[in-house]
Z-matrix of the N, CA and C atoms (Angstrom, degrees):
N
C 1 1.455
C 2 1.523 1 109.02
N 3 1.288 2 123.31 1 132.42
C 4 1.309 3 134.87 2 -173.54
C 5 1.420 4 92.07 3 -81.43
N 6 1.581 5 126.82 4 141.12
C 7 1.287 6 162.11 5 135.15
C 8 1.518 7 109.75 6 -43.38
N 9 1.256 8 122.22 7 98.74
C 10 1.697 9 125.71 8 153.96
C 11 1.132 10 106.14 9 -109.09
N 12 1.971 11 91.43 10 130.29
C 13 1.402 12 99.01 11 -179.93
C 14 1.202 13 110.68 12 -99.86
N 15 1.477 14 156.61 13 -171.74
C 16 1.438 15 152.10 14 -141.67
C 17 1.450 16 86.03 15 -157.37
N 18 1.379 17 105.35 16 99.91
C 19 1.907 18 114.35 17 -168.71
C 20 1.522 19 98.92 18 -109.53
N 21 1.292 20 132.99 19 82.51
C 22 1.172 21 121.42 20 168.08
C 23 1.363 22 127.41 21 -80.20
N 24 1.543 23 120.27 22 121.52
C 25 1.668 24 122.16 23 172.96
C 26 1.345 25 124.92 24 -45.83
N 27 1.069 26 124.10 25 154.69
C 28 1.672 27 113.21 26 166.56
C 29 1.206 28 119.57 27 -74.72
N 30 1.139 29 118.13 28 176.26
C 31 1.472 30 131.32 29 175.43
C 32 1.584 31 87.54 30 -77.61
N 33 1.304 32 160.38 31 -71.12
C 34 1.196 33 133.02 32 -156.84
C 35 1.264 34 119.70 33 -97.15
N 36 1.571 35 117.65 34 17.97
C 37 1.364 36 124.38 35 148.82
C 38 1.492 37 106.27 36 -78.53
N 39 1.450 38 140.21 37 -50.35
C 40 0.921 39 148.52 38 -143.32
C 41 1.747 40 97.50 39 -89.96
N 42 1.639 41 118.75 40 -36.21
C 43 1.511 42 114.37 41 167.05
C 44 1.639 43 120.00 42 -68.90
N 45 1.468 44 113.91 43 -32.46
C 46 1.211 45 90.24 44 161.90
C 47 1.276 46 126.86 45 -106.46
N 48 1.140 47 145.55 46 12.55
C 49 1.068 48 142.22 47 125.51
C 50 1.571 49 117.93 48 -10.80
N 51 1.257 50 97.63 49 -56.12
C 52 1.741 51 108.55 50 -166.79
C 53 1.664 52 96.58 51 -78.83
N 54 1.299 53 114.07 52 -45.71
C 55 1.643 54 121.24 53 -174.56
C 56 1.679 55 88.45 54 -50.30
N 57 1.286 56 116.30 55 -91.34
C 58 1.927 57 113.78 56 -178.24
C 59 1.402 58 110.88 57 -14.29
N 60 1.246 59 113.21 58 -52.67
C 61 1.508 60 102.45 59 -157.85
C 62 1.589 61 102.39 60 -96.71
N 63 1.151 62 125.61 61 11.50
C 64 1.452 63 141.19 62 161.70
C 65 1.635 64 90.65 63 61.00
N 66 1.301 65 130.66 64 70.36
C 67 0.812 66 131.56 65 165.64
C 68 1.923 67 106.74 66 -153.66
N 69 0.920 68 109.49 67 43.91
C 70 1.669 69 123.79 68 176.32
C 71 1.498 70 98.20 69 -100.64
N 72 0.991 71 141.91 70 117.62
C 73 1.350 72 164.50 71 154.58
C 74 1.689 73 98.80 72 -17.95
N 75 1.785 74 127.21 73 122.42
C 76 1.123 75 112.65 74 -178.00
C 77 1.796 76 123.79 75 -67.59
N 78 1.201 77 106.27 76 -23.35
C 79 1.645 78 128.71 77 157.68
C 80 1.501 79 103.89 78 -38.51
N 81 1.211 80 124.37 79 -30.69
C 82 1.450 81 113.76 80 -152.02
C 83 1.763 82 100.66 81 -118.21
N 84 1.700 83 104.20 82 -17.10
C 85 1.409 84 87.91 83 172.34
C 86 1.679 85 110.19 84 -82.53
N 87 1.377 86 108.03 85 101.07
C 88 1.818 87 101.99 86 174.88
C 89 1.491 88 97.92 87 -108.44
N 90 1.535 89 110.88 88 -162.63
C 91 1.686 90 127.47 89 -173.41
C 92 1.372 91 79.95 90 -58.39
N 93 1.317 92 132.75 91 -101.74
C 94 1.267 93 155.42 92 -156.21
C 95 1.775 94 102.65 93 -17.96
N 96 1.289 95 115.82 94 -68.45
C 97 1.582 96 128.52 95 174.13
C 98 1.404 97 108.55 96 -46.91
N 99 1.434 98 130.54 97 -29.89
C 100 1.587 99 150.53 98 -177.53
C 101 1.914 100 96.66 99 -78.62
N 102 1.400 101 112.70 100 -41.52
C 103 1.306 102 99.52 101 -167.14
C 104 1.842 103 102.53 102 -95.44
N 105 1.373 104 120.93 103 -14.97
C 106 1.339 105 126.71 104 -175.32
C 107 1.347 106 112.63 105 -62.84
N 108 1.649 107 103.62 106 -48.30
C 109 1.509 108 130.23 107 165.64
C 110 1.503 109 123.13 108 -61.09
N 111 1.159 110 114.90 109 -34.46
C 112 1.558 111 110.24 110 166.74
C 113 1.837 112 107.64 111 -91.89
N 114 0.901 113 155.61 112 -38.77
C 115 1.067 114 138.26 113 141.54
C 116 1.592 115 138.26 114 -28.25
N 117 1.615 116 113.80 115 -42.86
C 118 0.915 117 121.23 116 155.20
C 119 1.866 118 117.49 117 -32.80
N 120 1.651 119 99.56 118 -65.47
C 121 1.251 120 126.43 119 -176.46
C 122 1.577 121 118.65 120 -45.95
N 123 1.375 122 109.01 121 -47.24
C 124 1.169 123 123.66 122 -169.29
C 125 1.952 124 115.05 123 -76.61
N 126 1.682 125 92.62 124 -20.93
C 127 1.354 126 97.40 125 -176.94
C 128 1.498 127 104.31 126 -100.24
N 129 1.545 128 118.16 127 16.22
C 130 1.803 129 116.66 128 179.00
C 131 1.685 130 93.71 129 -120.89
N 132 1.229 131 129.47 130 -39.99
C 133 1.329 132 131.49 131 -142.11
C 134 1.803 133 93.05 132 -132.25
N 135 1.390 134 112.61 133 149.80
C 136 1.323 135 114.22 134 174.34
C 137 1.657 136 98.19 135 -82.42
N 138 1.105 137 111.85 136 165.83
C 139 1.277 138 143.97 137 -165.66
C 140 1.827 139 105.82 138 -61.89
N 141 0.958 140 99.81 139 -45.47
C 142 2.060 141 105.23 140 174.11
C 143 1.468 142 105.41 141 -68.12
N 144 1.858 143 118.22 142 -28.14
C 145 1.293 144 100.13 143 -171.04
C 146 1.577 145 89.99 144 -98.76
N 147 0.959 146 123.76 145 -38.84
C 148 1.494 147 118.62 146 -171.04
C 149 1.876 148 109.51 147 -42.86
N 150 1.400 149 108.29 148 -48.36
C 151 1.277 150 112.97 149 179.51
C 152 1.935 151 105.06 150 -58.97
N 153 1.130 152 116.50 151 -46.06
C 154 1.261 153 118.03 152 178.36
C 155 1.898 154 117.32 153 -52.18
N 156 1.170 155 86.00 154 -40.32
C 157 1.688 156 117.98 155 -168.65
C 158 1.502 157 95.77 156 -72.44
N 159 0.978 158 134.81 157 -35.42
C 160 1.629 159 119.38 158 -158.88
C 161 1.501 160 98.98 159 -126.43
N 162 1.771 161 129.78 160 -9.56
C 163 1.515 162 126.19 161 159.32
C 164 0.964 163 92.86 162 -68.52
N 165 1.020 164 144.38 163 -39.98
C 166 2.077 165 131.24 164 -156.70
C 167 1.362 166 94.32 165 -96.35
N 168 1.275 167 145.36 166 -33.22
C 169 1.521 168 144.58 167 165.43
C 170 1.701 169 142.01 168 -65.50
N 171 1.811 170 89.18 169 -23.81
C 172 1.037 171 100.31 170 165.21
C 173 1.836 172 115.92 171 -94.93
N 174 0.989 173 100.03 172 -26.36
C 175 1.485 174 91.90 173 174.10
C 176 1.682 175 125.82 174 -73.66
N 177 1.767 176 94.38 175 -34.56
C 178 1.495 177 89.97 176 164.69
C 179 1.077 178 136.56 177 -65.87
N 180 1.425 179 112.74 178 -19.61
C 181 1.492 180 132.05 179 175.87
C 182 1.635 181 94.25 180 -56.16
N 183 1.296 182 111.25 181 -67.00
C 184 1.384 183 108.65 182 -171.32
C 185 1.411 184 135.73 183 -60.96
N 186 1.671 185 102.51 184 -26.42
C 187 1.262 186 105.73 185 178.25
C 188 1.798 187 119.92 186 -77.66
N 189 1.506 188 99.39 187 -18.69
C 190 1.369 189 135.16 188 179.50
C 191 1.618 190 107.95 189 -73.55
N 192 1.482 191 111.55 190 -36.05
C 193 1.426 192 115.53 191 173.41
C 194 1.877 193 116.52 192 -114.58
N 195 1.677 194 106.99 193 33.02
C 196 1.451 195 121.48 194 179.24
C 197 1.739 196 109.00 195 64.48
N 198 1.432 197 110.45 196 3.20
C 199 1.581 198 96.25 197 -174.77
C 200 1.564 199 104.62 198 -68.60
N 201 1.579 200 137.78 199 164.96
C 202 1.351 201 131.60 200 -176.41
C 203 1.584 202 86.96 201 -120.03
N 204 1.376 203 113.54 202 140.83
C 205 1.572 204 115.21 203 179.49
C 206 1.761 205 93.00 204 -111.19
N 207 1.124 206 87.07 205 103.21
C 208 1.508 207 126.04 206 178.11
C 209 1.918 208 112.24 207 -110.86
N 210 1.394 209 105.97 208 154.61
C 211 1.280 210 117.36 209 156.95
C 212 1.819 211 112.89 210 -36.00
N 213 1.033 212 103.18 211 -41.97
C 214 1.276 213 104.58 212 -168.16
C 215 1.784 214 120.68 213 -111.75
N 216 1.223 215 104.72 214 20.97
C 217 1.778 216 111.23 215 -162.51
C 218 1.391 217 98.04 216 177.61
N 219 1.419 218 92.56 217 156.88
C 220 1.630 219 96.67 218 169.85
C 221 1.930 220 114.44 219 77.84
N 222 1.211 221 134.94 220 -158.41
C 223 1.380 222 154.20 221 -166.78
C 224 1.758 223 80.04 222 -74.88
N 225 1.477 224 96.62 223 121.35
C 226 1.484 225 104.59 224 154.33
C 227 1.866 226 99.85 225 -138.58
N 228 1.375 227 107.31 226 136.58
C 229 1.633 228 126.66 227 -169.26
C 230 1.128 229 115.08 228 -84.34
N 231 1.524 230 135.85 229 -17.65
C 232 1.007 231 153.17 230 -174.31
C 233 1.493 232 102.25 231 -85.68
N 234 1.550 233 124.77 232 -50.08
C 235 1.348 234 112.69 233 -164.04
C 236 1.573 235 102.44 234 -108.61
N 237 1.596 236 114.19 235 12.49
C 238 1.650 237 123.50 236 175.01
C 239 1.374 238 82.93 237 -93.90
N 240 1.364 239 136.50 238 -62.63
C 241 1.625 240 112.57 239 -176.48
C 242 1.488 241 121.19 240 -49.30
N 243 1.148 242 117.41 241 -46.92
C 244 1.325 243 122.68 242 177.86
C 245 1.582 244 111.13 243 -39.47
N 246 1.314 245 114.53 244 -64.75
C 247 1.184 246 108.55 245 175.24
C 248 1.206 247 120.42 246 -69.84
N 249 0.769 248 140.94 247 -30.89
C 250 1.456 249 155.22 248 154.20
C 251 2.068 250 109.85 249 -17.65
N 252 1.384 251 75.73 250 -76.77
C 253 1.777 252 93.25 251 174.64
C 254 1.663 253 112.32 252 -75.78
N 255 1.485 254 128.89 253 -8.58
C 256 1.327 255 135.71 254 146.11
C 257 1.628 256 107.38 255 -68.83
N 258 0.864 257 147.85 256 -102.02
C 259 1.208 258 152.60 257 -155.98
C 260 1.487 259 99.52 258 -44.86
N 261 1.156 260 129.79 259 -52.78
C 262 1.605 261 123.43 260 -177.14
C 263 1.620 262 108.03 261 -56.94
N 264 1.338 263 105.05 262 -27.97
C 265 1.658 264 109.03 263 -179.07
C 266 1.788 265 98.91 264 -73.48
N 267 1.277 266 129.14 265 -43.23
C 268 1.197 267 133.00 266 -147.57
C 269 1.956 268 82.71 267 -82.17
N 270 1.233 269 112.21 268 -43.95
C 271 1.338 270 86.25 269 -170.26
C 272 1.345 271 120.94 270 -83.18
N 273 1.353 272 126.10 271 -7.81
C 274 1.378 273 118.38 272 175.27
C 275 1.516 274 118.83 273 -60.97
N 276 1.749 275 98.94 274 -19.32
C 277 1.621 276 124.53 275 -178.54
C 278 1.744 277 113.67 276 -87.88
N 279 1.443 278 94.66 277 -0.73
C 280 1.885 279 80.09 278 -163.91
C 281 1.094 280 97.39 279 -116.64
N 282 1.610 281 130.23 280 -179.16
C 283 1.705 282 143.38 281 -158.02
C 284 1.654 283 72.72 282 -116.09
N 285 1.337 284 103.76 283 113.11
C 286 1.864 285 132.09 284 166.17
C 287 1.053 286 109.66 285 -71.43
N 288 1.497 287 137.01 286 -29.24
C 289 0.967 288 169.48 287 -152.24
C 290 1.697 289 101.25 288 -72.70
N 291 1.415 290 104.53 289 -41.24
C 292 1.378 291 108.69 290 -152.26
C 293 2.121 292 97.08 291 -85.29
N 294 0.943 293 133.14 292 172.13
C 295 1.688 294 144.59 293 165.54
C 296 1.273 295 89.32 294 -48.25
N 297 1.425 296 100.13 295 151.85
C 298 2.106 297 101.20 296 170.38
C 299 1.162 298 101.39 297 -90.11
N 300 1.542 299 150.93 298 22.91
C 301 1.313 300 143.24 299 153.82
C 302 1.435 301 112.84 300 -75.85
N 303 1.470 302 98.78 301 -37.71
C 304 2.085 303 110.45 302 -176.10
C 305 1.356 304 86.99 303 -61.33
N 306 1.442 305 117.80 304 -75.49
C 307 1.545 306 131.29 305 -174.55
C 308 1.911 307 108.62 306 -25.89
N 309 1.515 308 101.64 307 -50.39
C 310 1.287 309 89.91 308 -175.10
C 311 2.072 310 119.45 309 -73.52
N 312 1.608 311 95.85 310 -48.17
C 313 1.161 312 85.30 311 164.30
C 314 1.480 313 140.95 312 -40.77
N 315 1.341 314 100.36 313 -43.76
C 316 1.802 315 117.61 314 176.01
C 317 1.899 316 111.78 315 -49.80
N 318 1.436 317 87.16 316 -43.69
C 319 1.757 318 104.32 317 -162.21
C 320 2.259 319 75.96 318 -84.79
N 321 0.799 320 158.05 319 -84.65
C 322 1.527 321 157.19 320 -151.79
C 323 1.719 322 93.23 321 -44.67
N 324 1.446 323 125.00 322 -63.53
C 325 1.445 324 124.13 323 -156.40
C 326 1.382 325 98.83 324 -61.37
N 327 1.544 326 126.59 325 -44.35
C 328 1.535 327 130.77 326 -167.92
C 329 2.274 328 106.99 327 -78.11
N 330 1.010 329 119.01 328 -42.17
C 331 1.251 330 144.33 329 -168.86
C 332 1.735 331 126.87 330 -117.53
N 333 1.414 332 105.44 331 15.20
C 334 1.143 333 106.10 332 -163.79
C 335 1.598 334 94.36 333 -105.44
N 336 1.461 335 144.84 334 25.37
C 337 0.825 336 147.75 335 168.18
C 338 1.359 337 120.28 336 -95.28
N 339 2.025 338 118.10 337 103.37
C 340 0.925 339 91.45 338 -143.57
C 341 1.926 340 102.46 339 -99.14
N 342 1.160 341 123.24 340 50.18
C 343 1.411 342 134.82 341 163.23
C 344 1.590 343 110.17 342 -75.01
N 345 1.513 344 110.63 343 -46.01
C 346 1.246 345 147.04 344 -164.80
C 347 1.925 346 106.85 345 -18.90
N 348 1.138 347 99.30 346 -49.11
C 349 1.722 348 106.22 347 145.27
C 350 1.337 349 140.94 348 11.96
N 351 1.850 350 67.32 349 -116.18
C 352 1.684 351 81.62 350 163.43
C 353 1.626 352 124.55 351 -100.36
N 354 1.333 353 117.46 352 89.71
C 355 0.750 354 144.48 353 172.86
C 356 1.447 355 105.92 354 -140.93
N 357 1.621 356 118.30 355 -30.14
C 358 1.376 357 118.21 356 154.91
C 359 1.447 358 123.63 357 -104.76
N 360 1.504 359 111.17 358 -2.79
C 361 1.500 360 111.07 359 -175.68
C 362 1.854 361 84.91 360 -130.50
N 363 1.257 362 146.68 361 104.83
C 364 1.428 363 142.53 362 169.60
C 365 1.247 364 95.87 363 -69.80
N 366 1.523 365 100.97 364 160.65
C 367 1.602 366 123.23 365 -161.38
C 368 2.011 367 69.24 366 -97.76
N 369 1.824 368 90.45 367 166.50
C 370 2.033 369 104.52 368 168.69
C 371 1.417 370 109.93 369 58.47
């Protein structure tokens, strides 16, 4: 008798999953789903491709779900680096060790504020 094991995905395997295949519910892309997905990223791909990897992903997402990446909506580059260079900082700091759900939670409770920004980039 063959052995099946009961392999369940994570919750932030399973969000981007859906983000790639542009089929994640627009309800569901929030800050939090934005930082699950770049973390994800950062812990498969080095940091030059990840940035490459998630400008061309996030926009398709949007163009894929009618958003227009505008000045004002949509893919902005300024606050995808930001996080970008946040989360790569957070993980050189965190126990890797742990499931990428702990990882994500850890990285959401500390960084999940999503003003967080501008506080280094001011709005005006």
């Amino acid at each position: 008798m063959k052995t099946v094991c009961n392999v369940m995905s994570s919750l932030t395997d399973r969000l981007v999953e859906a983000f790639i295949s542009c089929t994640l519910p627009k309800s569901e892309w929030t800050h939090h789903t934005h930082l699950r997905v770049g973390l994800w990223h950062l812990l498969h791909y080095p940091q030059d491709e990840s940035v490459t990897i998630l400008r061309q992903s996030i926009k398709k997402y949007n163009f894929v779900g009618g958003i227009e990446n505008t000045e004002s909506q949509g893919y902005h580059e300024t606050i995808t680096l930001f996080y970008i260079w946040l989360i790569n900082k957070f993980i050189q700091q965190a126990d890797c060790s742990q499931p990428i759900d702990l990882l994500a939670d850890e990285l959401i409770n500390r960084y999940g504020d999503k003003s967080l920004p501008f506080r280094y980039y001011p709005l005006g």
